[in-house]
N, C-alpha and C positions, 0 to 999 in steps of 0.2 A: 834842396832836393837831393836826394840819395843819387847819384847814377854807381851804379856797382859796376863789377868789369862781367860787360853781357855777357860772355859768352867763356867755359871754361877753358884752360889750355893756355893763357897769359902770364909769360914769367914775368920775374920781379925785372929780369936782363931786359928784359923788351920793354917792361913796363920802361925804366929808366934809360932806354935807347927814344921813346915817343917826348921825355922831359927835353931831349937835346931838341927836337926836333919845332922848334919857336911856330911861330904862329902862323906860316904858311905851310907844315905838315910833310910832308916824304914831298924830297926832289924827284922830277920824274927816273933819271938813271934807278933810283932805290922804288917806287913805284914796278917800271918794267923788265924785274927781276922776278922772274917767275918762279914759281916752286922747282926748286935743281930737280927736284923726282917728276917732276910731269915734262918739263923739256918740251913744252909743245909749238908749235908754229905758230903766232896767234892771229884769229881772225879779223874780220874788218868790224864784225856787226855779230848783234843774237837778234834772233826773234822769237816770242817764247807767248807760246798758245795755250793760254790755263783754259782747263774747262768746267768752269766752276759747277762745284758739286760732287766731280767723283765719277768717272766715267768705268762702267763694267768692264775690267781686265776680263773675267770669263766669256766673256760674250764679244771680245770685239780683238783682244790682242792673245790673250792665253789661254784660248778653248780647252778644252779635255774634252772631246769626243768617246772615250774609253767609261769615262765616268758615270755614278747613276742617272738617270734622268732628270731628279729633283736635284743636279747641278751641273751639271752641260748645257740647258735649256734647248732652246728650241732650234738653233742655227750651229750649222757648219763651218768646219775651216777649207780653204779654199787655197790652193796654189799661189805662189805667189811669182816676183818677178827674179827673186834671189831663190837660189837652190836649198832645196830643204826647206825653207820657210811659209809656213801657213798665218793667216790671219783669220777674223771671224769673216764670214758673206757677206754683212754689211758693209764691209769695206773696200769694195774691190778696187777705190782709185788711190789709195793704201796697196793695195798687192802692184798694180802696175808700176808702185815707185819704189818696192821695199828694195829695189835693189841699189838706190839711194838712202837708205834708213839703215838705224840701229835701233833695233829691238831690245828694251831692258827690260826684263820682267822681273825684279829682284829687288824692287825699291819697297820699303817698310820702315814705318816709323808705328806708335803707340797713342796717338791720338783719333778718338773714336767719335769727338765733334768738330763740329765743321770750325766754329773760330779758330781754336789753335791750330787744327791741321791745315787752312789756309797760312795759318803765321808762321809755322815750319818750313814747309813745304815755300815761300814767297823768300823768309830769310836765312834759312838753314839752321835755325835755332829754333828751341824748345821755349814756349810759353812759360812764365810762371803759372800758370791755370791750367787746366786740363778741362775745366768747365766751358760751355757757351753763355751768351749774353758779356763777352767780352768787346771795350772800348778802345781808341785810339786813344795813347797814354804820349806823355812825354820822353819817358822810358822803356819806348818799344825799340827794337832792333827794327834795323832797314832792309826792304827790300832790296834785292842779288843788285839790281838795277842800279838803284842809288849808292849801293857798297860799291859798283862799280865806277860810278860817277866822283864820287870820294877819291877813287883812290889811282884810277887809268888815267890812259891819254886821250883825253874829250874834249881839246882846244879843234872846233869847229863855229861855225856862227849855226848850228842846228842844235836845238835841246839834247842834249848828250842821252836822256832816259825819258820815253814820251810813255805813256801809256792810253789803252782806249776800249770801248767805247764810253765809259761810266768806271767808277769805284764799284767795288765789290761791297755790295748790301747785304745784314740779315738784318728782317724788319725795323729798318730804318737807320742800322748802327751801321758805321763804316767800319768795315772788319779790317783788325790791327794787322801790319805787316805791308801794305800797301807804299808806305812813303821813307821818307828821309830816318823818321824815326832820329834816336838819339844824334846821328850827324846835322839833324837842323833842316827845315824847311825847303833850304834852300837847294836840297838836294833831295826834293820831291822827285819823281818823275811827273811831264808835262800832261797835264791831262786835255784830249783831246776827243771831243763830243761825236758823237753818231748815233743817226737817230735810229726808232726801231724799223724805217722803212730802207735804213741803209745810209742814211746823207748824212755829210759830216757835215758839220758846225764849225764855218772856219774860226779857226783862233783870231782872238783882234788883233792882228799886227799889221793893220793899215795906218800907215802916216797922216798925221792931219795936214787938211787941207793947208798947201804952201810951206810944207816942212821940207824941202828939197837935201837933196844930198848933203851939197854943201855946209849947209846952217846944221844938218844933223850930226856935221862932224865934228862942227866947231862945240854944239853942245855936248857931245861924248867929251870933246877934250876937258872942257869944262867942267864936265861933271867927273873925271876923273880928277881933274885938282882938286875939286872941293873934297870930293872920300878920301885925296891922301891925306889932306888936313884933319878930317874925320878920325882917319884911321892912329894918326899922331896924337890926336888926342885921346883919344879913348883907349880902352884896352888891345882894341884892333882887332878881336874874333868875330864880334858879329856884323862889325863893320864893314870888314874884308871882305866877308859872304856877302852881305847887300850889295856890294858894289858889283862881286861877281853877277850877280841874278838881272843887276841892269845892263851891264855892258852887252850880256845874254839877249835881254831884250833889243837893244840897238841895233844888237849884228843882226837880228832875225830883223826887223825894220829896214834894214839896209841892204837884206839880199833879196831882192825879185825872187830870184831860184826857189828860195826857202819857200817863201808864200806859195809858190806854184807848186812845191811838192801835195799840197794838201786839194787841189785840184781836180777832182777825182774826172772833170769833164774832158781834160789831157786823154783818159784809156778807150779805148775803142769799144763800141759795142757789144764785140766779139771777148775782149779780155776781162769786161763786167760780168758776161754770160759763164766765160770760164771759172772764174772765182765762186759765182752762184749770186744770184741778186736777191740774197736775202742780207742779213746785219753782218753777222759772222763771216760771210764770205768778201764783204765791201770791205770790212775792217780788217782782215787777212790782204786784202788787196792793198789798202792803204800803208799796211805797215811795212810791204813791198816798197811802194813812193818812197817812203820815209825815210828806211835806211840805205835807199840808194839818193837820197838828198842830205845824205854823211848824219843821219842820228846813229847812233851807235847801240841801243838796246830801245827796244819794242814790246812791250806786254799787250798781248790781245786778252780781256776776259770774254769770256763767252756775255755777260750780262745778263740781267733779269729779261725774263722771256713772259708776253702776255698769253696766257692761260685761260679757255671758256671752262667752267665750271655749271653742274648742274642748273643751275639756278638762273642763268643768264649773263650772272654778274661777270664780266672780264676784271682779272684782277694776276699780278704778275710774278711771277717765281723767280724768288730770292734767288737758289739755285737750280736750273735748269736740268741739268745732270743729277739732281737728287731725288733719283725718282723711285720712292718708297712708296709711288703707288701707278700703278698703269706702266710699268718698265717697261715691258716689251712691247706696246704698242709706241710710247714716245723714241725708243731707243732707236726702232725701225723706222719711223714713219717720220720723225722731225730730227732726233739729234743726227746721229750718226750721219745719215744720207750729206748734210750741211757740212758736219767734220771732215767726212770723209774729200767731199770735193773741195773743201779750200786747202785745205792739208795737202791735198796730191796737188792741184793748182800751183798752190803755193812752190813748192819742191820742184816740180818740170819746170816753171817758168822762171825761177832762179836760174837752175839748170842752162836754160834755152840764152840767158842774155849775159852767162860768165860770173853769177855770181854766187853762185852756192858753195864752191870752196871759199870764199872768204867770208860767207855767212851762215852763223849757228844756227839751224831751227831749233827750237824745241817744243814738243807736246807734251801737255802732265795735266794732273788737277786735284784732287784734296787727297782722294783715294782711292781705294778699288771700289767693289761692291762686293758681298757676302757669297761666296762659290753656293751655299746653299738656298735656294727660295724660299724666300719669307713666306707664309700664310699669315693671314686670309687673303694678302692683298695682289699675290703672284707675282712678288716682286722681288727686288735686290735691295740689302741695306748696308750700311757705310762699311767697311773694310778695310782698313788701315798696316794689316799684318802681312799683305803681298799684293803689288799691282806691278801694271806696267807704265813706265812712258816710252817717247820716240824722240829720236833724234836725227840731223839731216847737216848735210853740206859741213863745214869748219874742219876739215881733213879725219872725219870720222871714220871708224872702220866700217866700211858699207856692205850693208846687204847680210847683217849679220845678226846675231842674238848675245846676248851678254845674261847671263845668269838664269836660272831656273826657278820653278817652283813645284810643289808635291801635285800628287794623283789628281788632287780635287781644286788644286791652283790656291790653295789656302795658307800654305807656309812656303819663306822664299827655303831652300834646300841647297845654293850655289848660288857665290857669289852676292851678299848684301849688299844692299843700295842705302845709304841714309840720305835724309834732304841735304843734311850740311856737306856728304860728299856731291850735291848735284852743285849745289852751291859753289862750293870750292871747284870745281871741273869749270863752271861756265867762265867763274873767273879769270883762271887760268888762261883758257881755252883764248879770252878778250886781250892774253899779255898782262893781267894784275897779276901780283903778287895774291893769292888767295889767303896768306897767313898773314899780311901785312899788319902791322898796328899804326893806327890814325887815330888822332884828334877827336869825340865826341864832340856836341857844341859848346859843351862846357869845357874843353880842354882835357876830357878825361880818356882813359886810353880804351879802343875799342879792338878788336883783334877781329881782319873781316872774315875769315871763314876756320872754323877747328877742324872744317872736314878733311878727307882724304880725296885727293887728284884719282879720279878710276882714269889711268894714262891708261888702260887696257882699253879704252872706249875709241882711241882715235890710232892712227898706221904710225 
């Protein structure tokens, strides 16, 4: 198998700095060396809220009011909680927080189907394809999550990169960009189930019956001796990763805590209602749990959403946010209203219990939508040439706006955004090194982010 060096921007000096570096990869001191240009304090945790499909910049974070009609649409911007700053109307529990937020309206990339622009936009890097009906390859670059898992400090007994409620589907393919990718399985993130009515799916990590402490330890020791023997024998790359992925499991077997983070029946009535009791807002809540039970990175997707159709028939949308037909009815009446109250939720209640400086949120998802209405359908279609996302807590600059866009919100004008600089920022942001070079699972050298650190984004 071919693996070529993913991502441009890898010298030959680096390359040949990753050969010294044997078969356990960057000591952590050379890991939490961060980029000298970004100098950032680094957080505890990210939690990072895709919404899959593409949520309308014009209509929810970059109105133009000034604009024709056939691209303003039909909703207002509305004061917010930071000075100067407007949002669309649907968001009002977005304006009560903006003055915990950062406004980026400047992000742009050049993919105008949803496969690669989720693959971008998840690893900072550009697909070979520019086409849809793209697969999970052996040769995919990793998710921020997993690059993070690679390469930070995630010595916890909690899965270091969880994600939830489902993979990201188009009819039936698990779209690329999701997992470990070229670093190996083993640096998946956790996937962790919930259902469409909200209830999570505990993970099996109950002991079997009469496996007590004790006997659990002695078999860690155990099974530890046999993978070093393992590891002497063989080459030691993918052996070394197995044995990580089980000690992983152990610890989580071995901690009560752990299990009980996943508990949703621990939160009050009251803090289910705040979140919203629908999917997205329980899985927003959960991901709360999670990284205050020390996981370190959090992906919510929004998920396939059931849909009535003329016909009778229920049947479920790939991407929910991709709404090329009925926008303005879905955007008002099902998305936003959901987004908007776990999002604020989410943000005050960090806030309220000391944790939102040491933890990233972030909102984003494929792309914008089209500043012009489509006909015949009165709708918005995919936008890749200017949107926005949001960010919250991790010593961001708050209450603020970072970059621009034109009259019609159609080109960024101030300030670019690329995915691999979102990329390279979260990293950072975690204490990794965003340039680092690591190991692939073949031993080949992978460089985890070419982006640029926007250090403008944080005090």
């Amino acid at each position: 198998m071919d693996f070529r060096l993913p991502c441009p921007g890898i010298s030959r000096r680096s390359v040949l700095q990753v050969g010294s570096l044997g078969l356990g990869g960057l000591t952590l001191p050379q890991i939490l060396k961060a980029d000298a240009a970004a100098n950032l304090k680094p957080v505890k945790s990210c939690i990072l809220l895709y919404m899959d499909g593409g949520p309308s910049h014009v209509d929810l974070l970059d109105l133009k009011p000034q604009a024709p009609a056939e691209i303003r649409g039909p909703w207002k911007p509305i004061s917010t909680s930071a000075a100067g700053i407007h949002v669309g109307e649907l968001m009002p529990g977005l304006a009560k927080q903006m003055h915990q937020m950062l406004l980026v309206r400047s992000v742009r990339h050049q993919e105008t189907v949803h496969d690669p622009a989720v693959y971008q936009m998840l690893t900072g890097c550009k697909h070979v394809s520019s086409a849809g009906g793209l697969k999970v390859e052996d040769t995919d670059l990793p998710h921020v999550a997993s690059s993070f898992s690679r390469a930070g400090d995630v010595h916890s007994g909690m899965p270091p990169a969880i994600q939830l409620p489902e993979t990201m589907k188009m009819e039936g393919r698990v779209l690329p960009g999701q997992g470990g990718g070229i670093l190996g399985a083993t640096f998946d993130p956790f996937l962790v189930e919930v259902s469409q009515q909200g209830a999570v799916v505990p993970p099996a990590f109950t002991r079997q019956p009469g496996l007590e402490p004790l006997r659990l330890d002695r078999r860690s020791a155990l099974l530890s001796q046999f993978n070093g023997e393992l590891c002497r024998l063989e080459s030691g790359m993918h052996a070394a990763r197995f044995d990580r992925f089980q000690q992983q499991a152990l610890s989580i077997l071995a901690a009560p805590s752990i299990q009980q983070a996943f508990d949703m029946g621990r939160e009050s009535p009251q803090t289910h209602a705040r979140y919203g009791q629908h999917r997205h807002g329980q899985c927003v809540l959960l991901a709360r749990r999670l990284i205050e039970a020390g996981s370190r990175f959090v992906t919510v997707y929004w998920g396939r959403e059931p849909q009535d159709w003329a016909d009778g028939v229920q049947r479920f949308a790939n991407n929910p946010w991709d709404t090329h037909r009925n926008h303005f009815p879905l955007v008002k009446d099902t998305l936003a209203p959901r987004a908007d109250q776990a999002l604020s939720a989410l943000v005050e209640d960090l806030e309220e219990r000391g944790l939102l400086e040491e933890t990233l949120v972030v909102w984003m998802g494929d792309f914008g939508r089209t500043p012009k209405i489509s006909r015949p359908w009165n709708s918005r279609d995919h936008w890749p040439h200017a949107f926005s996302i949001l960010l919250a807590g991790g010593g961001i600059n708050r209450g603020s706006v970072f970059g621009a866009t034109d009259a019609h919100a159609a080109e960024v004008v101030d300030n670019p955004v690329s995915p691999a600089d979102i990329t390279a920022t979260l990293l950072a942001a975690l204490g990794a090194d965003p340039h680092a070079i690591v190991p692939a699972a073949n031993g080949k050298p992978h460089q985890l982010s070419t982006g640029r650190v926007v250090r403008e984004w944080f005090v």
